[in-house]
N, C-alpha and C positions, 0 to 999 in steps of 0.2 A: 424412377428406376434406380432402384441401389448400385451404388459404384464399389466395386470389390479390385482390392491388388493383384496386380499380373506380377509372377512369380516367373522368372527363368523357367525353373523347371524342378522335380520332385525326384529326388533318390529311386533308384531303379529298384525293382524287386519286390516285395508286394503288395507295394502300393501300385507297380506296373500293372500286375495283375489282375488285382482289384480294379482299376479302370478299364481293363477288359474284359474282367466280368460284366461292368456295369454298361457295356456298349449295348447291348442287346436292349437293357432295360432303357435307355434312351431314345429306343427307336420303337420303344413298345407303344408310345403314346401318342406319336406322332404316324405310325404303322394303325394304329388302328381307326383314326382320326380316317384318313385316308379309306382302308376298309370299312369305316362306314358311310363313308359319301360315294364311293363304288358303290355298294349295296344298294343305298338310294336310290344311286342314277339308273342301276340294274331293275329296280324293283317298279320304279319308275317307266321304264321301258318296256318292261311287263306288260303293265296293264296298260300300258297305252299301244297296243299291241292294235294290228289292223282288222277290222270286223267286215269281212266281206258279206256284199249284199245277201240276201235270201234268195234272191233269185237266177244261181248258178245250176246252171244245166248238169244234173247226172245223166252218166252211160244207161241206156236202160238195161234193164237185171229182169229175169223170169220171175214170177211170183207164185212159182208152185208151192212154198210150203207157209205161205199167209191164207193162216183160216177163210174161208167165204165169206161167215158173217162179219168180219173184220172188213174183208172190201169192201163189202155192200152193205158196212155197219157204219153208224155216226161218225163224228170226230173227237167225240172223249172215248180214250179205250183203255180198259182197267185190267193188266194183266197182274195185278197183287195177287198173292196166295196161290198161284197157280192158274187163275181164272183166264178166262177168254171174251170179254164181251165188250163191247159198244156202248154210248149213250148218246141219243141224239138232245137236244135241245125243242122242249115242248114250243108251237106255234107262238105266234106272237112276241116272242122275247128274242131278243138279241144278246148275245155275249159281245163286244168288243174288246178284241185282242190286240195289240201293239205290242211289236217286237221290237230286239236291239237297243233299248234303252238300260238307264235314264240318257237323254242328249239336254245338255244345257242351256239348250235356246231353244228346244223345240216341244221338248217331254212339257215344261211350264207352260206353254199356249194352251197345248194338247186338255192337262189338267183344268186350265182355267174354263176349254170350252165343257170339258164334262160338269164341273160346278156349276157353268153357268146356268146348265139345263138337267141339271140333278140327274145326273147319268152316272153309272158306275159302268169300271170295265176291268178289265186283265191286261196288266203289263207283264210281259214275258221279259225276265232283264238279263243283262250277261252280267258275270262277276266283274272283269274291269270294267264296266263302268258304274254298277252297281259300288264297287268300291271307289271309286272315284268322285262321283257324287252322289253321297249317301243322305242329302238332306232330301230329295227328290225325290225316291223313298221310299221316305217316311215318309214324306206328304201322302204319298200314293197311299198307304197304309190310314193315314191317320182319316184323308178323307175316304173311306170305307172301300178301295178302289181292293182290288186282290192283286198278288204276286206270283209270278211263276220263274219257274228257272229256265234260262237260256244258253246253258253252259260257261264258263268262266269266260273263254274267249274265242268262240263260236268256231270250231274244228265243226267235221261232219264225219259225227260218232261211224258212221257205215263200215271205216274204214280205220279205227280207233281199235286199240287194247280194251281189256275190260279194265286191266290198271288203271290208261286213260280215264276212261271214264267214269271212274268211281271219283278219281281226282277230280274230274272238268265236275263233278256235285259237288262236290263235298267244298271247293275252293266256291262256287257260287254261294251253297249253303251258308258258308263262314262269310263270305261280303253282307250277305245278305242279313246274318244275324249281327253282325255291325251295326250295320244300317237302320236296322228296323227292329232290331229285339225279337224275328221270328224266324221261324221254318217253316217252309211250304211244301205242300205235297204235288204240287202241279208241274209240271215239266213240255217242256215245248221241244222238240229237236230241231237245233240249224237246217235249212234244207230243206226241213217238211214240207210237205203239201197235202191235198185232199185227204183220205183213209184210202181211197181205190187205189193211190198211187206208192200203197208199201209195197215194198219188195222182196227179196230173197236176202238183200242187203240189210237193211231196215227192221224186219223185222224181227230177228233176235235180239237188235238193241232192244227195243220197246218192249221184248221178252224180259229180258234182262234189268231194264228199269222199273220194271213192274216186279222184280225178286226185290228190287233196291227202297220197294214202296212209294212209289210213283206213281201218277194218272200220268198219260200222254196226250195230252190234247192238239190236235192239229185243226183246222178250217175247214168248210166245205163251202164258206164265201170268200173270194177274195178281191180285194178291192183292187190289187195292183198299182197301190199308191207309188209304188216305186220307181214305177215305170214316168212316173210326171205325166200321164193322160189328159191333165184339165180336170177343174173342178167336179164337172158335166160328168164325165168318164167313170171319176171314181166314186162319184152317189152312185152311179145305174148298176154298175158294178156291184156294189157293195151291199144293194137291195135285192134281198131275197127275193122267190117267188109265191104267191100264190099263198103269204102271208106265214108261212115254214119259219119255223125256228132257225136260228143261224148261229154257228160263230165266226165274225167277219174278220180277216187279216189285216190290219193296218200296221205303218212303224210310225215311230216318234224318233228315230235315228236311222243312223245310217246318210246324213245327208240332206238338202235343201227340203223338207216338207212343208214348205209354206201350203201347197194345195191340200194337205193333207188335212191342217188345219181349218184352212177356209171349206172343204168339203165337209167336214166334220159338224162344222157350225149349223151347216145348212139342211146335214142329212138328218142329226138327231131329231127338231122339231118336224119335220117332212115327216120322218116314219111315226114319230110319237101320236099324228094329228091321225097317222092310218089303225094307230089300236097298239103299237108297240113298245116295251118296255123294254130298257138299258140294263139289265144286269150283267152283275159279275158270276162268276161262272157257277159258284155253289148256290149263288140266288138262283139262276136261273135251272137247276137240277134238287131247287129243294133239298139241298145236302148240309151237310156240317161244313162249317169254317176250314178253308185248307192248309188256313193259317195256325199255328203251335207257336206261343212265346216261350224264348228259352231265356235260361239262367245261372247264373251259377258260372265254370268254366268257361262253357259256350260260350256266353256272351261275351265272357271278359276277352276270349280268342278274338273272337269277333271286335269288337271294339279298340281291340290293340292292333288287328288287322287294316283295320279303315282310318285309323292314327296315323299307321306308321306309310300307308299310303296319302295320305294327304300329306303327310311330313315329305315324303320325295317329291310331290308336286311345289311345296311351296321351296324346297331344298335345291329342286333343278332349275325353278325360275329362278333365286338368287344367283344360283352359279351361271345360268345363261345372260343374268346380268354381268357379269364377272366376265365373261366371256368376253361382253362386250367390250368391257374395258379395256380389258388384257389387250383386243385385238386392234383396237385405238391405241394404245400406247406401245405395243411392239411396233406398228407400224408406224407413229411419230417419232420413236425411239430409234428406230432403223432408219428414216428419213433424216432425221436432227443427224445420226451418226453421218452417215453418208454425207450430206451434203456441209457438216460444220469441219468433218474431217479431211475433205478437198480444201476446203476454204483454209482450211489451218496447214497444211501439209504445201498447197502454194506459198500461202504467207510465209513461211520459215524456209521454202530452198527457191525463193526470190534470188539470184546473185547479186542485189545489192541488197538485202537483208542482214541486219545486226542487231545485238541488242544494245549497241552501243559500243564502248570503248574494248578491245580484248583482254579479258581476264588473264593477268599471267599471275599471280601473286601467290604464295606455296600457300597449298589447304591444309586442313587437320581431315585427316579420315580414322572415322572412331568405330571401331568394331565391337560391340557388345558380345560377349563371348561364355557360354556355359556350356561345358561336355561337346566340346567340338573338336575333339582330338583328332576325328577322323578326316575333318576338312579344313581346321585352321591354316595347314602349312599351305594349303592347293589358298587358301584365300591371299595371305599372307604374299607370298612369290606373284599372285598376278598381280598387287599392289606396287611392288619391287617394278615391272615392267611400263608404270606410269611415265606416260608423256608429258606429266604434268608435275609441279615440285611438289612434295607433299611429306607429312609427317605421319604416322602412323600410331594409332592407340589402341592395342588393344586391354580391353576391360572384362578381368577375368571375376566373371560373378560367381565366385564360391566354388570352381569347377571343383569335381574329385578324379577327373579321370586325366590328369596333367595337362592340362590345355595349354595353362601357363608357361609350364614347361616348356614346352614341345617350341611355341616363341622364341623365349626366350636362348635355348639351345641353337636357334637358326643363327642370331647373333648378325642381324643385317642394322644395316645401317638407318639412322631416322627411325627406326621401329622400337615403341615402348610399349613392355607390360603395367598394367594399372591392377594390382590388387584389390577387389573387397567380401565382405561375407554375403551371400548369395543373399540379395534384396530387391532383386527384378530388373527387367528391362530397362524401364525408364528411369531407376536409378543408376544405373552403371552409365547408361547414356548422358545424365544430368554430370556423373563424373568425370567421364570423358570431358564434356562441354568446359567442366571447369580446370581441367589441367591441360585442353588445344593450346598451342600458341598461336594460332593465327583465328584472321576474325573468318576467314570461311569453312564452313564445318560440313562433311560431308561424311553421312551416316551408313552403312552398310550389316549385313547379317553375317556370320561367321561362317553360313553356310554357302556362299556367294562366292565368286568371282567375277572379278574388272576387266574391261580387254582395256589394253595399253590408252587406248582415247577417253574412255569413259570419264574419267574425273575432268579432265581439259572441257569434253562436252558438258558436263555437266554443273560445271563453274561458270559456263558464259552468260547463262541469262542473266547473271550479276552483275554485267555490263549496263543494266538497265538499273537504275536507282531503287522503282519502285516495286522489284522483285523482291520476296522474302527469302522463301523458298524452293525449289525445282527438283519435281518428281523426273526420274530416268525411267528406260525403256526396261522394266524386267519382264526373264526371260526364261527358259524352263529348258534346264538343262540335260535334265535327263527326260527325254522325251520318247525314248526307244520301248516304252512301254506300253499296253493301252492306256492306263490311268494318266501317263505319261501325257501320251498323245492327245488326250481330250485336254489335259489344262493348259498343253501350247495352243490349243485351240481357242481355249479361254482367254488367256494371257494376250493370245495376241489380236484377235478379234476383241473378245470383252473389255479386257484392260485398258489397249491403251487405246483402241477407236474410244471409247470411251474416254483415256483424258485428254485427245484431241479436243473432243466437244468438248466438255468441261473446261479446259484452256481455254476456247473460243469465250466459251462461255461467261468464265472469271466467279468459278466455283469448285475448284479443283477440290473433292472429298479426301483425296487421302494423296500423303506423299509413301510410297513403299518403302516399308523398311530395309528392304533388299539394298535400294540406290536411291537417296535421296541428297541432297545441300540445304546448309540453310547459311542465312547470316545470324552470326552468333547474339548482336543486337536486337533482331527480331524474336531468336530465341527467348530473349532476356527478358525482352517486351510480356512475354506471356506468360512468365514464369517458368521457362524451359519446360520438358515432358512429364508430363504427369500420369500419375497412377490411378486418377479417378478410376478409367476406364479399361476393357482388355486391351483397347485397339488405338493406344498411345499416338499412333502415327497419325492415325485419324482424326484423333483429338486434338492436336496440335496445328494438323492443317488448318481444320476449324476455328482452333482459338485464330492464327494468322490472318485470315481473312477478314473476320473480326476485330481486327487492331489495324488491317485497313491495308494491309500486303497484299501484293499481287502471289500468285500462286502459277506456275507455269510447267509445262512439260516439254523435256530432251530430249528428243525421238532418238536420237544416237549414241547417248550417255547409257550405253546398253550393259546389264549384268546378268549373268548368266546364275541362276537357283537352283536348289534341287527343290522339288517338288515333290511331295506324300507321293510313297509307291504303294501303299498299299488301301483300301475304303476304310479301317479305320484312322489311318493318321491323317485321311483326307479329311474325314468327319471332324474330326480333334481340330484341326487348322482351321477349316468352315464355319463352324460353331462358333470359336473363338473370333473370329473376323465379324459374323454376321450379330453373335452379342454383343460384342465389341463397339460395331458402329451405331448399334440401336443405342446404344449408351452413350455413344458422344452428340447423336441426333439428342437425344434425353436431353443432355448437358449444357449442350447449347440452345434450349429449348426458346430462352427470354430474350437471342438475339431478334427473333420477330415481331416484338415491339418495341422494339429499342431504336437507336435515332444512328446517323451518320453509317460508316461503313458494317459495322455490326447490324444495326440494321438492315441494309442492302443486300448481304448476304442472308438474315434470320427470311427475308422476303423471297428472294429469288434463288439465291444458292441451297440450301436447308429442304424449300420444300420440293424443289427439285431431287435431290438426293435421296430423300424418304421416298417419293414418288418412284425412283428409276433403280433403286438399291433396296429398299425393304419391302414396297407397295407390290411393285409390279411382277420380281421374281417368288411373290406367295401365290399370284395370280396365272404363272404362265403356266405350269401343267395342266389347266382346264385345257387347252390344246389337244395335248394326248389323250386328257381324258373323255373329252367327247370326240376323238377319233375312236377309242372305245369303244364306247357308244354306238357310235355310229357304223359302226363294222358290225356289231350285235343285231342292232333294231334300226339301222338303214338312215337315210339315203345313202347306202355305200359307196357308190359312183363319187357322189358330190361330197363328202364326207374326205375321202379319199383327198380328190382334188385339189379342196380347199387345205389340208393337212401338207402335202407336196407343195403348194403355193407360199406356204408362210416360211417352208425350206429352204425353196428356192430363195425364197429374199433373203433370207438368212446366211446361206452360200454365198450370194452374190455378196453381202457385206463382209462375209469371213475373205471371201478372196481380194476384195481388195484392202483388205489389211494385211493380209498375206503378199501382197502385191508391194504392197506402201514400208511393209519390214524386209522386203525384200529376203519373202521363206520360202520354201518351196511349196508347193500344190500338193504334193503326196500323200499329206498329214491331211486335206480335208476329206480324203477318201471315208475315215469314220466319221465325219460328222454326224450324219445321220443315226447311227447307233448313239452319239455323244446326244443327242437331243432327247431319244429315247430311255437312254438309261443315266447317264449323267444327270443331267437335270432333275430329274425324278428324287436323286442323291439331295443335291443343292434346295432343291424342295423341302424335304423333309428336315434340313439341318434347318433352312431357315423357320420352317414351325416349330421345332422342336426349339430355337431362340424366342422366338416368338409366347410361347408356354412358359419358357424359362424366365422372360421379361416380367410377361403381367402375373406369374406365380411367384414373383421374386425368390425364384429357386436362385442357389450359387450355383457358381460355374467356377470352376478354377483351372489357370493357364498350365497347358497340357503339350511339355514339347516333342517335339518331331523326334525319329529315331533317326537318326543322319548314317544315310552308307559309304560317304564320299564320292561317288560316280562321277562328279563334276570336279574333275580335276582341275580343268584351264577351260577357257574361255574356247568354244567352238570357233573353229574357220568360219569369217563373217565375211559380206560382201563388202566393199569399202562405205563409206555413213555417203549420204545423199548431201549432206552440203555443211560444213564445220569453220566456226569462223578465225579459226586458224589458216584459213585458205586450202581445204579440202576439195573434192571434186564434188562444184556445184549441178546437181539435178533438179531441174523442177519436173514435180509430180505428171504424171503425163494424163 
């Protein structure tokens, strides 16, 4: 993965523009990516659509305008060209008919016992499953067996459009020339039964399909395999009388036909020893093949049709694998939070809890600062209000809109401006580093405000030796918005339940640029922050770990952010995070063979990180998406259920981090919307990193518009337990 320089930020005006043009094109690939796996799953669902049995009861209907010789005509009936007439089946010969197929465990018996006993018959098939298993078929076809149509997905035309219906052909016709390279002129309707039993209902369809050039052929035996009779049942059944031609009803789907087969086995040589012979249906009418090979368009429709249906079958079982994952690692994710985050949240407001000696010693707070005129001073003044001694740097990378200024005019004390020409983040930071006077350096964003404690808390875990650095509690301070509202949601569920467990853990991924400390030694260790990567902060946690630092988090060293108001500067920020951290994953790729603390970390920290940071949030809109689904083509009850279940736990861990940051309740009122459309958001940026990774497209650092809204630090509750002698809380 190419490592590319983060850049402060880029002259406004039309190169602004231009990055707004090119929003849309960003989301085009990762939009469609998406639109085509809906399709799948839609298409998918399609044809796997429910085939109810044959044998559902219609209303009876008058039959005053179905011809006579029709009722008390055979059950091939040829109403082509205008015509009216019947064909019975001459003595002796049997046609076997099998509806509702191909089925994939039972249509292959079926076949195997006509081969065995060189019998041929008539499978009547429906388009989805014709399309579905289209090698089954062809077998039908190739061992000389005939084809008829059984509408795409077994409706009961009586009560159909003609529109319908020319569709429920013409989608079978197209499975079918997939399948088999032909067209058939045979046609069965859902539903049928004898010829006596058209009706008023009925039979303009078979009018109708006969303009469309169709036979209709129905039964005047039936075996009522359906019913699961016993073997016994469906031979006596299924044996004509008095040695009459027949053509006999059987399925090969629809459901358990074991008997269907074992009767089968036993009926064909029984009748063959009485004089009878198995044809298909034009054999047994002395007719032309009903069969027509097409070519050319046709087939290729065809053929692209029963691709692209297979493609959703093998597309929805990777994703149902996916699923499975996702729904294993939310809920270890959600378990590990929960219970590592109690475990961590007691251990820190224990009242006899320390990290050791109390840090009083004056910090360096370094402010990296480009086009922040509208928030410097609101930063600036909550710095001023520290409880803690401290020196201030602000580093003005290249501003043009007086940043520097606007400092430097305040004219407070301990506060210096640091000049240089706009060269990035992690340069102005590495200059800060190297003009601090003290050895504790604590990092912050120009967009940011401190409340009076912040630094004191977020100095103390240096009381511990084996501390590097400590990430603090960032916070979202403008939250009065929706976009608002969903990333205090983030923030304060995802964020920092998360670097509870990671604390616990002793893999903390990233310190926030917003509030973070380091020791400036530790710094040094790893060559202060680097440019490799977008996501500097990341990068450097990473390296620290690695050179064998503890890494820890300040639940009360709280800073208040402004956060993107609107979806594109969310995307802009996202993007850059989530390319960002793939590239310091990249980066640090060879601590997992590597020996001692680097090691430890490349093993346990690392692929954890991938796992619960890039893995799992590409995986978690299968959620929604087969609630989708599942709202479409059912189980919708249970679909449902399970979708509000994974909510609910979700709630239950939001609130108590809610509870643990002691925020108010009111804000999870949208969560539910935030899962729905949020995420969807976070999705797509993280594909669209994902595309940009392994296409080693650039990306270039894209800064926020800053409105100022974060003036000072919000009214907070007092911190849960601070080792300056604060009021101690343990977690309840």
């Amino acid at each position: 993965m190419a490592s590319r320089t983060r850049r402060h930020g880029a002259p406004n005006g039309a190169g602004g523009a231009a990055r707004r043009r090119r929003l849309p094109m960003r989301l085009l690939l990762p939009s469609l990516i998406l639109v085509a796996l809906m399709a799948m799953l839609m298409l998918r669902g399609y044809v796997h659509s429910e085939i109810l049995a044959d044998h559902r009861i219609q209303p009876e209907a008058s039959a005053d305008r179905v011809p006579e010789k029709i009722l008390e005509g055979g059950p091939v009936i040829d109403t082509r060209s205008g015509r009216t007439t019947s064909l019975r089946i001459p003595d002796h010969r049997l046609v076997l008919t099998f509806d509702d197929g191909p089925d994939p465990k039972w249509t292959p018996k079926v076949l195997d016992v006509l081969k065995k006993h060189h019998a041929h018959a008539v499978f009547f098939v429906t388009g989805t499953m014709t399309s579905r298993y289209p090698a089954l078929v062809r077998r039908m076809v190739d061992e000389g067996h005939e084809v008829g149509l059984h509408t795409f997905n077994h409706p009961d035309l009586s009560f159909q459009s003609k529109k319908r219906i020319d569709w429920e052909l013409s989608q079978n016709q197209l499975a079918l020339a997939g399948a088999a390279g032909i067209r058939t002129s045979l046609f069965r309707p859902p539903y049928s039964s004898f010829a006596d039993a058209m009706d008023d209902k009925s039979w303009p369809v078979t009018q109708y399909i006969g303009k469309r050039g169709y036979i209709t052929v129905v039964n005047n035996t039936d075996s009522e395999d359906w019913r699961k009779p016993g073997v016994d049942a469906i031979i006596r059944q299924a044996t004509p009388k008095g040695g009459k031609g027949a053509i006999v009803l059987m399925h090969d789907s629809g459901g358990d036909r074991h008997q269907t087969v074992q009767a089968l086995d036993r009926f064909l040589p029984e009748m063959k020893k009485k004089g009878y012979d198995f044809r298909n249906l034009t054999e047994a009418l002395d007719a032309p093949s009903a069969h027509t090979p097409v070519a050319g368009v046709e087939l290729a429709k065809g053929q692209a049709w029963t691709f692209l249906v297979q493609a959703s079958d093998e597309i929805t079982d990777v994703l149902v694998v996916g699923l499975a994952i996702i729904g294993v690692l939310v809920f270890a994710r959600f378990g590990l939070m929960l219970l590592l985050s109690v475990f961590h949240a007691r251990r820190t407001r224990r009242p006899d809890f320390s990290w050791g000696a109390p840090v009083t010693e004056p910090v360096s707070v370094l402010v990296p600062a480009y086009n922040e005129a509208k928030c410097i001073e609101a930063t600036v003044r909550s710095l001023m209000r520290s409880e803690h001694p401290i020196e201030v740097l602000v580093i003005d990378d290249g501003s043009s809109d007086g940043t520097a200024r606007i400092v430097e005019d305040m004219g407070l004390p301990n506060v210096r401006v640091v000049r240089q020409a706009n060269a990035g983040k992690p340069a102005a930071l590495n200059r800060g580093v190297a003009n601090a006077r003290h050895h504790l350096i604590v990092m912050m964003d120009g967009d940011t405000v401190f409340e009076p404690g912040t630094v004191r808390e977020l100095v103390q875990p240096f009381g511990d030796p084996r501390v590097g650095a400590v990430a603090g509690n960032a916070k979202v301070g403008n939250k009065d918005s929706l976009i608002g509202a969903w990333q205090h949601i983030e923030y304060v569920m995802g964020f920092n339940l998360d670097r509870r467990m990671y604390d616990v853990l002793g893999c903390m991924p990233t310190i926030p640029g917003a509030v973070g400390a380091f020791r400036r030694s530790a710094l040094k260790g790893v060559g202060g922050m680097s440019d490799d990567t977008l996501a500097e902060d990341t990068d450097v946690t990473m390296a620290l770990h690695r050179d064998g630092w503890r890494v820890v988090y300040a639940e009360n060293a709280r800073a208040w952010t402004e956060a993107p108001e609107s979806v594109q500067q969310l995307w802009s920020q996202r993007y850059r995070w989530s390319y960002g951290t793939m590239q310091a994953i990249w980066k640090h790729r060879r601590s997992v063979v590597e020996r001692g603390p680097s090691g430890r970390f490349g093993r346990v920290g690392l692929p954890f990180v991938s796992l619960f940071m890039v893995v799992a949030p590409l995986l978690a809109p299968l959620i929604d998406v087969f609630l989708l689904y599942g709202l479409v083509f059912g189980p919708t009850e249970k679909t449902v259920l399970a979708w509000l279940g994974v909510l609910a736990i979700q709630l239950i861990c939001a609130a108590y981090a809610f509870r643990l940051d002691r925020e108010k309740m009111t804000h999870l009122i949208s969560l539910p919307l935030q899962q729905v459309l949020y995420r969807q958001l976070m999705y797509v940026v993280l594909l669209q990193s994902w595309i940009t990774a392994l296409t080693g497209g650039r990306l270039r650092w894209q800064k926020l518009r800053r409105t100022g809204v974060v003036g000072s630090a919000p009214e907070t509750v007092p911190a849960a337990r601070t080792n300056a002698g604060a009021d101690r809380r343990p977690v309840a």
